[in-house]
mmCIF file as gemmi writes it, N, C-alpha and C atoms, coordinates in Angstrom:
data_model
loop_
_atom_site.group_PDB
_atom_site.id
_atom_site.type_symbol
_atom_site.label_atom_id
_atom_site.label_alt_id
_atom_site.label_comp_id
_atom_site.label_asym_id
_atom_site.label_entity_id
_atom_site.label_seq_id
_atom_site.pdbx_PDB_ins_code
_atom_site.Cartn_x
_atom_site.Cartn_y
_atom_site.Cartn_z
_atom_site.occupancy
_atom_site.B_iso_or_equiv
_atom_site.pdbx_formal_charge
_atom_site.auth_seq_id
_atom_site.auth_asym_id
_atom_site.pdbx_PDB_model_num
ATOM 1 N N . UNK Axp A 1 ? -14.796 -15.021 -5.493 1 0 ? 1 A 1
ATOM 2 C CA . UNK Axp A 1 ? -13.651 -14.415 -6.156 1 0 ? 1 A 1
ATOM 3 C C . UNK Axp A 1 ? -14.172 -13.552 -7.302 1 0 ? 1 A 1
ATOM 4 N N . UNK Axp A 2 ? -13.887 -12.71 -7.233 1 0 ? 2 A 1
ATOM 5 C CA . UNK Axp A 2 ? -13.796 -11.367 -8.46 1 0 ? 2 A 1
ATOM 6 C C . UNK Axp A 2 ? -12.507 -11.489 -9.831 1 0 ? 2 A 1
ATOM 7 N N . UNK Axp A 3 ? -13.124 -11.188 -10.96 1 0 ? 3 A 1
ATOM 8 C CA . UNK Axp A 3 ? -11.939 -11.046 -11.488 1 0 ? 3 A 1
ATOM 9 C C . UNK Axp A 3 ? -12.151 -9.219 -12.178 1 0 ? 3 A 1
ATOM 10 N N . UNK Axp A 4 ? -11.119 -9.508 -12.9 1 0 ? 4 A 1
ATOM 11 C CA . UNK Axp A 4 ? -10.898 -7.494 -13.27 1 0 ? 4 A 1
ATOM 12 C C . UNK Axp A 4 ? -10.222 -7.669 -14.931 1 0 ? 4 A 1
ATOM 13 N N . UNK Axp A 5 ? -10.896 -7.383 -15.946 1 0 ? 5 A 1
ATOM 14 C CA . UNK Axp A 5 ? -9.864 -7.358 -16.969 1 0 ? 5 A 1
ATOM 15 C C . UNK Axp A 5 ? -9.556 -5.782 -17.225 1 0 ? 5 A 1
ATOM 16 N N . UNK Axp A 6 ? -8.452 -5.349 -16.944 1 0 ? 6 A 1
ATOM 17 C CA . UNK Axp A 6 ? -7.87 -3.959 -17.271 1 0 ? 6 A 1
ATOM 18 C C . UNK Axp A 6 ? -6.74 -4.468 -18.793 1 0 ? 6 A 1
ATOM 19 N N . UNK Axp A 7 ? -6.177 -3.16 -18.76 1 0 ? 7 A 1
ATOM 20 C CA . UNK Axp A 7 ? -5.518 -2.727 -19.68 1 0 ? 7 A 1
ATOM 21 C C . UNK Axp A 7 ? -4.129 -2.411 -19.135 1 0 ? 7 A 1
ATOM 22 N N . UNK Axp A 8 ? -3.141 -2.239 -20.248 1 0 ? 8 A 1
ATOM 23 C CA . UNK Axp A 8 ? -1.959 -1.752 -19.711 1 0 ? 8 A 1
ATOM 24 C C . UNK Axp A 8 ? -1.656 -0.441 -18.87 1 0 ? 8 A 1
ATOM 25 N N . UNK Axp A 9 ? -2.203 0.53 -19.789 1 0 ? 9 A 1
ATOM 26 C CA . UNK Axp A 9 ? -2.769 2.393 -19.125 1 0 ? 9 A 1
ATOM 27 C C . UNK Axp A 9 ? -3.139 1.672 -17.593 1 0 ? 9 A 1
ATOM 28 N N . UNK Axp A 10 ? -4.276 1.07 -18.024 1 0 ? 10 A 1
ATOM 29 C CA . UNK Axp A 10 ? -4.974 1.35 -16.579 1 0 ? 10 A 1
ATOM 30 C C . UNK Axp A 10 ? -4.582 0.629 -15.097 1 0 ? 10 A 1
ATOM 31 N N . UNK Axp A 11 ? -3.989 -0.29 -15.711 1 0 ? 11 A 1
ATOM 32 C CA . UNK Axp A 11 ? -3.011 -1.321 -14.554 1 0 ? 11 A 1
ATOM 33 C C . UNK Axp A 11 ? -1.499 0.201 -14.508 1 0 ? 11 A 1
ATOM 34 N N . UNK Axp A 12 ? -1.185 0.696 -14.864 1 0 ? 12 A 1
ATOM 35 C CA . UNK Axp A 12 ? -0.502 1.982 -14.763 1 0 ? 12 A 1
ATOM 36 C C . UNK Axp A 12 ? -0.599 2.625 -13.785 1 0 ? 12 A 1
ATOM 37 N N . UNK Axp A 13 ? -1.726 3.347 -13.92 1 0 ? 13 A 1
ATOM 38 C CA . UNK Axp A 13 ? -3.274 3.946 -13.279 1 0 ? 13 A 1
ATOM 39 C C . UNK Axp A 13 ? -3.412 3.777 -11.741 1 0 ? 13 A 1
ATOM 40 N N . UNK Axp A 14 ? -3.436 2.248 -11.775 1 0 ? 14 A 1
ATOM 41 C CA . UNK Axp A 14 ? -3.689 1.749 -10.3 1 0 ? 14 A 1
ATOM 42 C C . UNK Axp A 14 ? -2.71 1.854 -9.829 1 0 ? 14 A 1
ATOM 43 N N . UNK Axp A 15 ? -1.627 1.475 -10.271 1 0 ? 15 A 1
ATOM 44 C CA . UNK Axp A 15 ? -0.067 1.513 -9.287 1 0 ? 15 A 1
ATOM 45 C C . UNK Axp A 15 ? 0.376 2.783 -8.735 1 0 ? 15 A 1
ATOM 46 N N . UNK Axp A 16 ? 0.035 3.269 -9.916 1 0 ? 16 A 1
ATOM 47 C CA . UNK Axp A 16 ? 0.698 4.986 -9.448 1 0 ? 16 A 1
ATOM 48 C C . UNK Axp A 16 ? -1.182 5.228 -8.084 1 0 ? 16 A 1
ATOM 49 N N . UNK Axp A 17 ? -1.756 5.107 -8.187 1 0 ? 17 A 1
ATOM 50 C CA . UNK Axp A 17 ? -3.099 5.59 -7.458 1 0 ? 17 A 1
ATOM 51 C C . UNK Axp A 17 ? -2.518 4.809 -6.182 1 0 ? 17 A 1
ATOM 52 N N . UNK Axp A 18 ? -2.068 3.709 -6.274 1 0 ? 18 A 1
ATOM 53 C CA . UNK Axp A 18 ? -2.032 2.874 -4.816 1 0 ? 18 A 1
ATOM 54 C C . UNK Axp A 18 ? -0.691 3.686 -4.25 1 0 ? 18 A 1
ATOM 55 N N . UNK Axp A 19 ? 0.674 3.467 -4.512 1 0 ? 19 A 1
ATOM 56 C CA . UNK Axp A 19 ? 1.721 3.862 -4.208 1 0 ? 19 A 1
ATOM 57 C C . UNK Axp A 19 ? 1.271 5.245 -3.85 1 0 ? 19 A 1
ATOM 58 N N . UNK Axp A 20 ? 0.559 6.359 -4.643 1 0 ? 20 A 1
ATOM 59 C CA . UNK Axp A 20 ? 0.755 7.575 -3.696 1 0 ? 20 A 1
ATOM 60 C C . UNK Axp A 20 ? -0.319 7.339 -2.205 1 0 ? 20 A 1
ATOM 61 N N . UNK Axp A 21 ? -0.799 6.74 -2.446 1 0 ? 21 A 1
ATOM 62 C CA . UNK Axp A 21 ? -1.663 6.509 -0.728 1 0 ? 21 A 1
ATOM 63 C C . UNK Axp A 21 ? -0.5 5.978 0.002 1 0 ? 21 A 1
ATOM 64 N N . UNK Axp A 22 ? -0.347 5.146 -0.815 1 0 ? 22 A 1
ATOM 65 C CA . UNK Axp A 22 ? 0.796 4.401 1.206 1 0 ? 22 A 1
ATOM 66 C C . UNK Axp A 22 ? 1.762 5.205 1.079 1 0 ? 22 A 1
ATOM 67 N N . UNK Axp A 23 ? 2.297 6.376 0.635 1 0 ? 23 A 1
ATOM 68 C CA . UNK Axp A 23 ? 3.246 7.474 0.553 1 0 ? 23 A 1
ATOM 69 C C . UNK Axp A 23 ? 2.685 7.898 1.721 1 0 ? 23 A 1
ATOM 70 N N . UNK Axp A 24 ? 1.654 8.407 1.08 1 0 ? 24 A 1
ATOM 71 C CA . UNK Axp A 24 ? 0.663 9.497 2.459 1 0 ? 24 A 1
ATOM 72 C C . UNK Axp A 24 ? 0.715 8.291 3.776 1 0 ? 24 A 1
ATOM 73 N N . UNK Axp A 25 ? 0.14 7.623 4.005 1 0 ? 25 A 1
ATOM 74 C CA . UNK Axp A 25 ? -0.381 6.079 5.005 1 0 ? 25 A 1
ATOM 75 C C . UNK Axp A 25 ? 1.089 6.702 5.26 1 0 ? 25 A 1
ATOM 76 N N . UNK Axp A 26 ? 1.914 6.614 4.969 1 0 ? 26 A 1
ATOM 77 C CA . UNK Axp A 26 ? 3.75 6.358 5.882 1 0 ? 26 A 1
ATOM 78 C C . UNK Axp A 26 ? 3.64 7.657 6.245 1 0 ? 26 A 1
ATOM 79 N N . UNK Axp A 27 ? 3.173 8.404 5.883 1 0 ? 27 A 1
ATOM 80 C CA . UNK Axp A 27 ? 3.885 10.035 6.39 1 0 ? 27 A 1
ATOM 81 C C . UNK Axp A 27 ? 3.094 10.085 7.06 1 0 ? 27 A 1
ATOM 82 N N . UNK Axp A 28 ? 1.65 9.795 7.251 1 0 ? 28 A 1
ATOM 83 C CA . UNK Axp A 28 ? 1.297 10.073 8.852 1 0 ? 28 A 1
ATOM 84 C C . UNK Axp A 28 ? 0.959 9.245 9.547 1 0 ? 28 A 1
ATOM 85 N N . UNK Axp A 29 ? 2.041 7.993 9.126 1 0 ? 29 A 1
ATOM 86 C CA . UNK Axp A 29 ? 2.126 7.126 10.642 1 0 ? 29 A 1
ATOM 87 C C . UNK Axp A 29 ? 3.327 7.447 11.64 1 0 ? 29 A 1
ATOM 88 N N . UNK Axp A 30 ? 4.079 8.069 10.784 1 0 ? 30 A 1
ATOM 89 C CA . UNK Axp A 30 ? 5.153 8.74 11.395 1 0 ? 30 A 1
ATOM 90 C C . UNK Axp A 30 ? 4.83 9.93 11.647 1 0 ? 30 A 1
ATOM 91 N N . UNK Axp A 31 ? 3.459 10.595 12.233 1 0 ? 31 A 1
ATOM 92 C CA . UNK Axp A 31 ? 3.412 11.812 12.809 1 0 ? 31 A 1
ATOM 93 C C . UNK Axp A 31 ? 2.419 10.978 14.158 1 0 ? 31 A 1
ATOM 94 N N . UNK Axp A 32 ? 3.452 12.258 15.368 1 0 ? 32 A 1
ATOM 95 C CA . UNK Axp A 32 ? 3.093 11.328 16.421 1 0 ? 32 A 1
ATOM 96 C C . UNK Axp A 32 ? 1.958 12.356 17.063 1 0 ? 32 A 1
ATOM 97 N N . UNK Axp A 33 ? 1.365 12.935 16.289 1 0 ? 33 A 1
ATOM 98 C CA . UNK Axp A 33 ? -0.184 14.044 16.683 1 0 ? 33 A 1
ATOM 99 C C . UNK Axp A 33 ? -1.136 12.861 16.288 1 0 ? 33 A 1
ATOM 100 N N . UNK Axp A 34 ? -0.952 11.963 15.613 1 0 ? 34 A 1
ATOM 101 C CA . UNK Axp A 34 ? -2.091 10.945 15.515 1 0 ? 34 A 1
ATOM 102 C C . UNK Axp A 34 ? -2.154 10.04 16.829 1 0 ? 34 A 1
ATOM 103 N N . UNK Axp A 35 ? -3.49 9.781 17.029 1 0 ? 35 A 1
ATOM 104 C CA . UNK Axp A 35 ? -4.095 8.789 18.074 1 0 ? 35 A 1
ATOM 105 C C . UNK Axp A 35 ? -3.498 7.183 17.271 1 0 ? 35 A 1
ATOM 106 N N . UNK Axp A 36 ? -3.216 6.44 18.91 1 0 ? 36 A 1
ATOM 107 C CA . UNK Axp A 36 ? -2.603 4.877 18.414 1 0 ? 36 A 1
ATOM 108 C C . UNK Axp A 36 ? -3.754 4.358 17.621 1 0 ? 36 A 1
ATOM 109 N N . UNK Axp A 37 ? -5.042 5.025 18.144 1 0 ? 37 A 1
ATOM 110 C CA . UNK Axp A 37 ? -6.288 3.728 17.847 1 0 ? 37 A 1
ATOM 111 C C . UNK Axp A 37 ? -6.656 3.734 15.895 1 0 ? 37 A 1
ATOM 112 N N . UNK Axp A 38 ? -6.295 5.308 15.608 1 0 ? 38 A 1
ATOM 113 C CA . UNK Axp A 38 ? -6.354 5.632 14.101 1 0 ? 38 A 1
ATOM 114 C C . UNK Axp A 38 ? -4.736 5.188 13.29 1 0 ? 38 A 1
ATOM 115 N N . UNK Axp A 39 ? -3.824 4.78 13.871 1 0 ? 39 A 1
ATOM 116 C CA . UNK Axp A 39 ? -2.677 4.644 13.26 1 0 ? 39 A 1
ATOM 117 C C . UNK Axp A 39 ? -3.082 3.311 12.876 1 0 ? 39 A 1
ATOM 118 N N . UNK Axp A 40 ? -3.964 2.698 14.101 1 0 ? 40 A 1
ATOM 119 C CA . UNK Axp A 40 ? -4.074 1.112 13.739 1 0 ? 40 A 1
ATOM 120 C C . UNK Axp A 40 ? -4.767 0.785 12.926 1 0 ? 40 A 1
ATOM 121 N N . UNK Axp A 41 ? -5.856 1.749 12.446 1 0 ? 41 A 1
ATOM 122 C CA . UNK Axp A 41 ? -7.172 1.494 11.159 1 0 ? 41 A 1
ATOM 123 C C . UNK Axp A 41 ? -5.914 1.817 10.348 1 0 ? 41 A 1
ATOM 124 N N . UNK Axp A 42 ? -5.083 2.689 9.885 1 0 ? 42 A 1
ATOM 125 C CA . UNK Axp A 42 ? -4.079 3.327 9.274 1 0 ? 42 A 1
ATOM 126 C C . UNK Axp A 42 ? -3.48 2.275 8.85 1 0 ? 42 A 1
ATOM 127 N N . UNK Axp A 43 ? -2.945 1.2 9.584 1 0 ? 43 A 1
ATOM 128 C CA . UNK Axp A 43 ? -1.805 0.075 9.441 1 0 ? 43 A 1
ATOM 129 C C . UNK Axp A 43 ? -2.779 -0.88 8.54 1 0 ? 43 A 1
ATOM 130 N N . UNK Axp A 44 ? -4.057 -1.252 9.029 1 0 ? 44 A 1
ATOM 131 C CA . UNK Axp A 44 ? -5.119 -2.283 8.123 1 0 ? 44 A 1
ATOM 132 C C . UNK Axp A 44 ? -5.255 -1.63 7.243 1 0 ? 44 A 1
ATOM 133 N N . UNK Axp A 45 ? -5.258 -0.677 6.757 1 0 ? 45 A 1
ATOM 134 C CA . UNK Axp A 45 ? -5.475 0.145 5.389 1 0 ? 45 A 1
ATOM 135 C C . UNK Axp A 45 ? -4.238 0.071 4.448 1 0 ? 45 A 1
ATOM 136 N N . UNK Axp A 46 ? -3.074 0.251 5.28 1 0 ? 46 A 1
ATOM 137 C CA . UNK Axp A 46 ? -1.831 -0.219 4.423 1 0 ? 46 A 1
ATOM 138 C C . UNK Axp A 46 ? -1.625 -1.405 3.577 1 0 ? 46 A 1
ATOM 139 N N . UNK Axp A 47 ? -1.908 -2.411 4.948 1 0 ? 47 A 1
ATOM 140 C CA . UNK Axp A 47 ? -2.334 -3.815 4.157 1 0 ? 47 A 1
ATOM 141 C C . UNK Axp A 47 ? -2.97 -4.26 3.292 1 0 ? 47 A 1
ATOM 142 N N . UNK Axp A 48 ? -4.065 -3.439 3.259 1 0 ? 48 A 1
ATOM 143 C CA . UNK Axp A 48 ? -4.756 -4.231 2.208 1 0 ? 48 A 1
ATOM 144 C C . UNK Axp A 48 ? -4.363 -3.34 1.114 1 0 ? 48 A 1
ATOM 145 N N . UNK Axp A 49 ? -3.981 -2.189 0.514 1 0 ? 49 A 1
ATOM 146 C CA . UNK Axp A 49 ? -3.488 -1.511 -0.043 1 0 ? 49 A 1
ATOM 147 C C . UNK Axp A 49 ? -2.213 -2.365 -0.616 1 0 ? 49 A 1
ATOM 148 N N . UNK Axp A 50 ? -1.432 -2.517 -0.17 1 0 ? 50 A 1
ATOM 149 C CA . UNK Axp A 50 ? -0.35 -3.191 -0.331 1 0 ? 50 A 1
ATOM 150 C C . UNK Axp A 50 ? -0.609 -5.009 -0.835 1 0 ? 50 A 1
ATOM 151 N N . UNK Axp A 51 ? -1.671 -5.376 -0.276 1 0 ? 51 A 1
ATOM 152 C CA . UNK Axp A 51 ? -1.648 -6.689 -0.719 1 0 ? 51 A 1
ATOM 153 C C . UNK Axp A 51 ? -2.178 -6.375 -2.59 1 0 ? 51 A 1
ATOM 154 N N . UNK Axp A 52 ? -3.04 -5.138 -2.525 1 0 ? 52 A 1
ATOM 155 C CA . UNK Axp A 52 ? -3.344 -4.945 -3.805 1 0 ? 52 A 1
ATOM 156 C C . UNK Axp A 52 ? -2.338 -4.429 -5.229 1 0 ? 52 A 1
ATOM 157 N N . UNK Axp A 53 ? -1.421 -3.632 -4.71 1 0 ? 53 A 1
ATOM 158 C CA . UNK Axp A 53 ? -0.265 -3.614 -5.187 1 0 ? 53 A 1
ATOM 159 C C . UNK Axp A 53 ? 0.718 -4.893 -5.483 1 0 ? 53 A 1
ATOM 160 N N . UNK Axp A 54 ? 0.619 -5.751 -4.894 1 0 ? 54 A 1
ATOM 161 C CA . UNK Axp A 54 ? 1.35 -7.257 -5.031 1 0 ? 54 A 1
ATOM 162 C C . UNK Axp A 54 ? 0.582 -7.584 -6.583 1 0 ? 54 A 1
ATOM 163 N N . UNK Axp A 55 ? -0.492 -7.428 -6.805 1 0 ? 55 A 1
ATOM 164 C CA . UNK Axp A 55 ? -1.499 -8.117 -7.466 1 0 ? 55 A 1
ATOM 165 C C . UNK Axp A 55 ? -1.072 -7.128 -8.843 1 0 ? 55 A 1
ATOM 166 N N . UNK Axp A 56 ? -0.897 -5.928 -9.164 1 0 ? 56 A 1
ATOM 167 C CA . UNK Axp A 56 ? -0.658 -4.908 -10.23 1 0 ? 56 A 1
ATOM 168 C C . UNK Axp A 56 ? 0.839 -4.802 -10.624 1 0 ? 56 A 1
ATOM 169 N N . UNK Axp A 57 ? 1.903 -5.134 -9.508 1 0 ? 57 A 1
ATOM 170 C CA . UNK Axp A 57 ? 3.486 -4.317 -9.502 1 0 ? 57 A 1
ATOM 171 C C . UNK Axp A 57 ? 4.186 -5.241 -9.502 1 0 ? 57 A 1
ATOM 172 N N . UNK Axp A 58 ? 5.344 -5.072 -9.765 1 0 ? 58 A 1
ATOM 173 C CA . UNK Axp A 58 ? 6.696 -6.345 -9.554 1 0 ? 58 A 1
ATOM 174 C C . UNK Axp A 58 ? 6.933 -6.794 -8.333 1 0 ? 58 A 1
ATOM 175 N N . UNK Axp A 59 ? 7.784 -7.432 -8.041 1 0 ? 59 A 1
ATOM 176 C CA . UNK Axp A 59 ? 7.734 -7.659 -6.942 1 0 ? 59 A 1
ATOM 177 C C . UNK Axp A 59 ? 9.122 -6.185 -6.103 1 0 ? 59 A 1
ATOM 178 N N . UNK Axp A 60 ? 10.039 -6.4 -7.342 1 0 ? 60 A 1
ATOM 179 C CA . UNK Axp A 60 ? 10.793 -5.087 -6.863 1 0 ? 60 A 1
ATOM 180 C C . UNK Axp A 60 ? 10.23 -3.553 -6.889 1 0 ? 60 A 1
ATOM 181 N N . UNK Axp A 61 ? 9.2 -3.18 -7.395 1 0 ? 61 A 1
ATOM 182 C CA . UNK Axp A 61 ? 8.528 -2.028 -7.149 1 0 ? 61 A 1
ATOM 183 C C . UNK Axp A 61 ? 7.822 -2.344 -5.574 1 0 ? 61 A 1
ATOM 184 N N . UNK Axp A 62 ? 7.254 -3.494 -5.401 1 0 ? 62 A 1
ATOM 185 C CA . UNK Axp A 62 ? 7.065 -3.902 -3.995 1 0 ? 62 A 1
ATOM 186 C C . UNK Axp A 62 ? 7.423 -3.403 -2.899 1 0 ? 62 A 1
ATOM 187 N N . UNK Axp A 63 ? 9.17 -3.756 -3.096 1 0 ? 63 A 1
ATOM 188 C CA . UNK Axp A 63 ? 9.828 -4.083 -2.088 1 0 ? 63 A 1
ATOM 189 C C . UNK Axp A 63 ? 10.13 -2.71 -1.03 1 0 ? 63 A 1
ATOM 190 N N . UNK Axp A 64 ? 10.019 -1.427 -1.727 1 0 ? 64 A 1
ATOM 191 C CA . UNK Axp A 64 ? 9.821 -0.78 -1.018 1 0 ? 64 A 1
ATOM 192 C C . UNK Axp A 64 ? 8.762 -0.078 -0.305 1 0 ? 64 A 1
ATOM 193 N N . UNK Axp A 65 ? 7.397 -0.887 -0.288 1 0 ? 65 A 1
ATOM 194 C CA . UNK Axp A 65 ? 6.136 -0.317 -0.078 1 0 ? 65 A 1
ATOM 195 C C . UNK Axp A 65 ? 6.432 -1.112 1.595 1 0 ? 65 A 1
ATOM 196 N N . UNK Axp A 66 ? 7.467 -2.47 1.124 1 0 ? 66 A 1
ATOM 197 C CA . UNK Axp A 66 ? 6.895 -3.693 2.349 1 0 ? 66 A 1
ATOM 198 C C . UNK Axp A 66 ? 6.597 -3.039 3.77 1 0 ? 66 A 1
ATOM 199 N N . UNK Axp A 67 ? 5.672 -3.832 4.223 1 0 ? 67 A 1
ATOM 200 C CA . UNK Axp A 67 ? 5.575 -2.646 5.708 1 0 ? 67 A 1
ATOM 201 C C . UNK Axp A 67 ? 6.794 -3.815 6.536 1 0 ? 67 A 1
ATOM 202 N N . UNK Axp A 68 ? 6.794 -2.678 7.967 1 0 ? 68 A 1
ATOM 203 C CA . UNK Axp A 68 ? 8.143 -2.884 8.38 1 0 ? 68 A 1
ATOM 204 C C . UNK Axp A 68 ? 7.885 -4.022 8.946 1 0 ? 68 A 1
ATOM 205 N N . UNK Axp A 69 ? 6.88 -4.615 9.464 1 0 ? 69 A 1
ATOM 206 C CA . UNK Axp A 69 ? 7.378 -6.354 9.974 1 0 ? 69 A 1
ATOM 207 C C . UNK Axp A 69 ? 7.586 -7.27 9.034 1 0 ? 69 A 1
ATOM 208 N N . UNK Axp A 70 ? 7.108 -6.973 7.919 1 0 ? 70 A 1
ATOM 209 C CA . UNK Axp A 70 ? 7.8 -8.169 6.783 1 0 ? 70 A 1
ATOM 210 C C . UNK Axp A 70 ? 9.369 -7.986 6.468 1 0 ? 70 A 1
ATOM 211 N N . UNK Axp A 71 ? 9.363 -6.674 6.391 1 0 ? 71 A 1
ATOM 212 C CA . UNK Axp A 71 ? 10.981 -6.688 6.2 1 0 ? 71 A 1
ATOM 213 C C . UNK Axp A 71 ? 12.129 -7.205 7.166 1 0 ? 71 A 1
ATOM 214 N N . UNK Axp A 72 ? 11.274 -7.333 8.322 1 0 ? 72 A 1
ATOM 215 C CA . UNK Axp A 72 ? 12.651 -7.645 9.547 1 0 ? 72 A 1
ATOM 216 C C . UNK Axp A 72 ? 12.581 -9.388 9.695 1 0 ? 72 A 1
ATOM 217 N N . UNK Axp A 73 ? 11.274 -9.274 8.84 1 0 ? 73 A 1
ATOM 218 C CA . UNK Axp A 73 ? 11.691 -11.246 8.882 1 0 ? 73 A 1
ATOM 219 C C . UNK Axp A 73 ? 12.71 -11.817 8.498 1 0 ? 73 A 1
């Protein structure tokens, strides 16, 4: 286990840095010129992206990152 001591700025920093990737990650998983086999590195990249955001954000800044099989639970 790793730990991280940041700052307020910089825990800032990361949220806004993570959230604009899975912006991008959603906009071209929804372009259907991409290959299934790169959407799927695409989808593991979300995840862990997103599990890292859990760790920096609220849970309601979250809630709209959730990818779509958590939400239909």
């Amino acid at each position: 286990m790793l730990g991280l001591l940041i700052n307020e700025k910089e825990q800032k920093e990361i949220k806004y840095l993570i959230k604009r990737e899975l912006e991008e990650l959603l906009l071209d998983l929804d372009d259907h010129r991409i290959d299934t086999l790169v959407k799927h590195a695409m989808r593991e990249r979300y995840h862990s992206l997103f599990q890292l955001l859990l760790r920096v954000a609220s849970k309601e800044e979250c809630l709209q990152y959730m990818p779509a099989k958590i939400k239909n639970r």
